[in-house]
N, C-alpha and C positions, 0 to 999 in steps of 0.2 A: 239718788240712784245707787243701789246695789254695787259691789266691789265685783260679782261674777255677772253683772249686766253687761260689762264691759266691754269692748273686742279683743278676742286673744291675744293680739300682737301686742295690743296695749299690756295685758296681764303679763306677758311672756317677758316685756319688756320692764316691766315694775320688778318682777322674780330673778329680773339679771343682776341686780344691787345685789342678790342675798349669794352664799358663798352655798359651792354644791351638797354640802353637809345640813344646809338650812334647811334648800330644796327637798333633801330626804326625808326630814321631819318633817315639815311641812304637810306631807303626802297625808297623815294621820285626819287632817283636818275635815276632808269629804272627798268626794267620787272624786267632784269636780278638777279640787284640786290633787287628786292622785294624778288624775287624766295628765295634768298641765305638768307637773312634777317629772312623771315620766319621761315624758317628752325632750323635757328637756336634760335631765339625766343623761337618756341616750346621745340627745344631741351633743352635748358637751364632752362624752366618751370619745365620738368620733372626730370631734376638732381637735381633742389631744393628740389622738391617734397620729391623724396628719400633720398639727405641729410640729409632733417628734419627729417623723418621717422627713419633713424638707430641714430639721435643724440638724438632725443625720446628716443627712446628704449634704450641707455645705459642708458640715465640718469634715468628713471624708475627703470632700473635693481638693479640701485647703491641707491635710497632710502627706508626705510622702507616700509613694509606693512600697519602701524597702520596711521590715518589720522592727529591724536597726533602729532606724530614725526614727522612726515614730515616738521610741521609749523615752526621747530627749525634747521632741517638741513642745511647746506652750500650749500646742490643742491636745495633748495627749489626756489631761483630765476630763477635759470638755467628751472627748471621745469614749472613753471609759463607763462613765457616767450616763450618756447615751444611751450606751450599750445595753447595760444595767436594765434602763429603764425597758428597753424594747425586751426583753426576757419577761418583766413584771406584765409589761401589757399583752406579751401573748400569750401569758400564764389566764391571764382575767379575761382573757378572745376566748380562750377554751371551756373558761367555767361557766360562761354566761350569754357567749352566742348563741349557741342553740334554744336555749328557752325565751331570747330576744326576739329571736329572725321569726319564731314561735306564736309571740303573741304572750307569754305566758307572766311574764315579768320587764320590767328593766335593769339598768344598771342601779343596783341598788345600794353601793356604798360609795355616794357621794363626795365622804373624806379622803378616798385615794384621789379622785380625781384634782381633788383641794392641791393637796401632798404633791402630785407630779407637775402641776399647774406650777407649785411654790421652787419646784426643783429644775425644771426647764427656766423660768426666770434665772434664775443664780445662773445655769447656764447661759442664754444668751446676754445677760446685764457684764458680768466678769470675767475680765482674763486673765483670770488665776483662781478656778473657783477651790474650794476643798478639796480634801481627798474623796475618791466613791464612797467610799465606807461610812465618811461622816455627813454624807452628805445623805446618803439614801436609805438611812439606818430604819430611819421612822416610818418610810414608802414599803421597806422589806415587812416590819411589823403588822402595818396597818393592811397591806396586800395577801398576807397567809393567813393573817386573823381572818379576812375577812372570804377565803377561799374554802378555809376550814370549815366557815359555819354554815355558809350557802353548802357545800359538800353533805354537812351533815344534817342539817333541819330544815334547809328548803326543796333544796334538787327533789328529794324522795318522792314528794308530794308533787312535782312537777312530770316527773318520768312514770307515775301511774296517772296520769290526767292524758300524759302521751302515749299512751298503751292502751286508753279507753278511747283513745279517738278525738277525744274532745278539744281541738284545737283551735284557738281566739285569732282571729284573724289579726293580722300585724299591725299595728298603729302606723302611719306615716309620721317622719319625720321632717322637722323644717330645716332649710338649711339658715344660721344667722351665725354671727360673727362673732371673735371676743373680744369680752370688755363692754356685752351688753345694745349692743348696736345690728338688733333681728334687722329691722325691715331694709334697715341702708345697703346691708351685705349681705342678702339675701339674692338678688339681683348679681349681683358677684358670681355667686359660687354658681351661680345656674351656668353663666356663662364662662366661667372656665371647665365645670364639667361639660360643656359643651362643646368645648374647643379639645376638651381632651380626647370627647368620645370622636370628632371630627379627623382625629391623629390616628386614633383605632381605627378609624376604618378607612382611611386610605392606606396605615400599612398592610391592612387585611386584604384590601383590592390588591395591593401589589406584589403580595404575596399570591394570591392565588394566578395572579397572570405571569407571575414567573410558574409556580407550578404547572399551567396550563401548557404552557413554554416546555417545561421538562418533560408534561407527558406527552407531547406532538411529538418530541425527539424521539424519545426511549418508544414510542409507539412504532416511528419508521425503522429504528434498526430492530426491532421484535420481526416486522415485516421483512425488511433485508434478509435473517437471519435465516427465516422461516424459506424464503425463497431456496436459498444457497444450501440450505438443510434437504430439499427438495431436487435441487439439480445434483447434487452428491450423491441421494438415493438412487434417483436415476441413474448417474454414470455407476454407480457401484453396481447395480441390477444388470447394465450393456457387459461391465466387465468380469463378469458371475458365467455370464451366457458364453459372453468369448471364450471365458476360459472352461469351458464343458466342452465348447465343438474344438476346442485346439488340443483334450485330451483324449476326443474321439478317435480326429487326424491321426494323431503320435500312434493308438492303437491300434490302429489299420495298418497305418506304414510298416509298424514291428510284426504284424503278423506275414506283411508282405517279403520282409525282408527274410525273415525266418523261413516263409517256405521258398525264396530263390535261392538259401544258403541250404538248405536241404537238397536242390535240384541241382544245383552245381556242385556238391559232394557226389554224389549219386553217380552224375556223369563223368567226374573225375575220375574214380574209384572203377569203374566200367571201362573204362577209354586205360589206364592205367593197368588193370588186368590184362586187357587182349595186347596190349602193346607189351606185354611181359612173355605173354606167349609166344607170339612172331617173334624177338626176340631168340628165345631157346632154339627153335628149329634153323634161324639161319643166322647165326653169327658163328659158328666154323668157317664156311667159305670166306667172306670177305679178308678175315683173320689171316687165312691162307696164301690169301695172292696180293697181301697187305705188301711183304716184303718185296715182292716183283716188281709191285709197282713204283718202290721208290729206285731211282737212280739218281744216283751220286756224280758229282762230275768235280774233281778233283782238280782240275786246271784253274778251276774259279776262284778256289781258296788263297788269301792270302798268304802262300808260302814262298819264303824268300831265304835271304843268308843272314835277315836280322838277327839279335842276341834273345829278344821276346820269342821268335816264331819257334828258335832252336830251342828253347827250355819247354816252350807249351807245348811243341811235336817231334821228338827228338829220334822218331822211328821215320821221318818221311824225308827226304831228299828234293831238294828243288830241281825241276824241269830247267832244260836248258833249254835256250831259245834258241829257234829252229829260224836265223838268219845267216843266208849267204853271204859272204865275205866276196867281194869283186876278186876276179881272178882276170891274171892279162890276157886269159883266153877266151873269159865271157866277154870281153869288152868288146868294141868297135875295132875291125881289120887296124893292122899296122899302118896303116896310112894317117889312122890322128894322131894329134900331135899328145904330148904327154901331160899337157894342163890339164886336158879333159878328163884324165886319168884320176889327178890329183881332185879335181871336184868333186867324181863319184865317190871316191873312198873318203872324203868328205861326207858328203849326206850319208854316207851309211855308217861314220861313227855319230855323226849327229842323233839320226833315227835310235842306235844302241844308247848311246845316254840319255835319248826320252824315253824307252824303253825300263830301263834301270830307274828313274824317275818314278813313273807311275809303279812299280812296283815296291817303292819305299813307301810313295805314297800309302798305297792298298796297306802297308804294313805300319804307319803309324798313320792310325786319322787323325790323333792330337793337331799331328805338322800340320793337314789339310786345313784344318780350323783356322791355325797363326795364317796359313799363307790365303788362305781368304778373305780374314780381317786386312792382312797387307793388303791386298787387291783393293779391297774398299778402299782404308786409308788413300791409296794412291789414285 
């Protein structure tokens, strides 16, 4: 039996003993084995890739947050180193996916693969591996040599086959495990990319049911806003109109008011003229028997013997009061007896000093005031 009678898996599985550098050469031998060589080239590109990826991510998990500590921890080289590598592999994602994903070639320099395979070992085996520098000396060498040459003697050739059109359709790839064990972990990888894509799309669903969520909202206040934008025009338009017919109003009333202030000047000015005339003709007479008509009556006046009335009227003389004094001849015949006598001349000095009274009063009303307040008082 033939060595290429074989079944792939069987083949794939004999070419996992050889180291990815063997693979490469190898490819020289026929079609066949280019075909199988490929394949796995690729294949082994991208189990690095993810390798590095989850030994990343623990060692990150595992150091601090703060940039401080990190300089001091035991994962600090592990991390460094890492680092390093994730620069070289997506120096070699850029040189050589495109003519991959293509059809046009593979990953064609096996010995880096070797190289970062040898360097992630020291990685997760030690904890205290080297410095970066001595560690990834030969990964730096072997990865620019090998960028430079694909750059300059193979790309060319690849990028006018892609300019003519002519593109080979893409190889599928298997998934298998390392350290040579295709078919057992092949079954594996299906199944967690399956559980991955499983995680993709319920966060996708739940994303979009939140956004379906945010556009029902932002949809009803677009609506609200849309209304109230609507009832505002409206009332702005009512009170547009209002305010036209209330500048109407105001114009009419002003014209109104102007010509009643017109009409009432008018008939002022009219009424005031003929009353200026009647006037002229007869204000001598009344003037004339003005003086007639007043009468004075000098008895009324508060004139007495006070010391006020004598300074304020010092030309007038007080009236003398006009009472009879009883005489024994006005009296009752000589037959009463002479009590009677003595009572009349009684009431009639009585009468003179009420008499005397009210004309002090008449002549101070201050007193009138005090002796009214007494009255109250009492």
């Amino acid at each position: 039996m033939a060595f290429l009678d074989l079944p792939t898996l069987v083949i794939e599985n004999i070419f996992s003993y050889l180291t990815y550098d063997e693979i490469a050469k190898n490819r020289l031998v026929s079609k066949s084995f280019n075909e199988i060589c490929m394949t796995l080239l690729n294949r082994g590109f991208l189990m690095i890739e993810r390798r590095h990826a989850l030994a990343l991510k623990s060692v990150k998990a595992q150091l601090p947050r703060r940039e401080s500590e990190r300089r001091y921890h035991p994962l600090a080289r592990h991390c460094d180193i890492l680092t390093s590598i994730e620069t070289r592999i997506s120096m070699l994602n850029m040189t050589y996916s495109k003519f991959i994903d293509n059809g046009l070639c593979c990953f064609i320099p096996g010995r880096v693969i070797d190289e970062i395979r040898r360097v992630l070992h020291i990685v997760e085996s030690s904890k205290q591996p080297p410095r970066a520098h001595e560690v990834l000396q030969e990964l730096r060498d072997i990865s620019s040599m090998a960028i430079e040459h694909f750059d300059d003697k193979i790309s060319p050739a690849f990028r006018k086959r892609l300019q003519e059109g002519a593109q080979v359709a893409a190889r599928p790839t298997h998934t298998i495990g390392e350290g040579g064990t295709f078919g057992a972990m092949a079954p594996l990888a299906v199944h967690s990319e399956m559980v991955q894509l499983r995680q993709r799309s319920l966060l996708t669903a739940k994303l979009s049911l939140y956004l379906r969520a945010q556009y029902k909202t932002l949809y009803k206040r677009m609506v609200d806003y849309k209304r109230i934008a609507w009832m505002q025009s409206r009332s702005i338009r009512e009170l547009t109109r209002r305010q036209k017919d209330q500048d109407a109003t105001i114009a009419d009333l002003k014209k109104r008011i102007e010509q009643e202030l017109t009409h009432t000047n008018q008939a002022t000015s009219s009424k005031g003229i003929a009353a200026a005339a009647s006037n002229d003709g007869s204000s001598g007479q009344p003037l004339r028997h003005f003086g007639s008509q007043i009468k004075l009556d000098l008895s009324v006046l508060p004139i007495g013997t006070s010391k006020r009335n004598s300074k304020s009227l010092p030309n007038i003389k007080p009236r003398k009061p006009l009472i009879k004094l009883p005489s024994l001849s006005d009296d009752e015949p000589s037959t009463s007896t002479p009590r009677k006598t003595l009572s009349k001349m009684r009431c009639t000095t009585d009468e003179i000093r009420y008499l005397s009274n009210i004309s002090k009063k008449r002549t101070n009303p201050g007193d009138e005031e005090v002796e009214a307040k007494k009255m109250k008082r009492e």
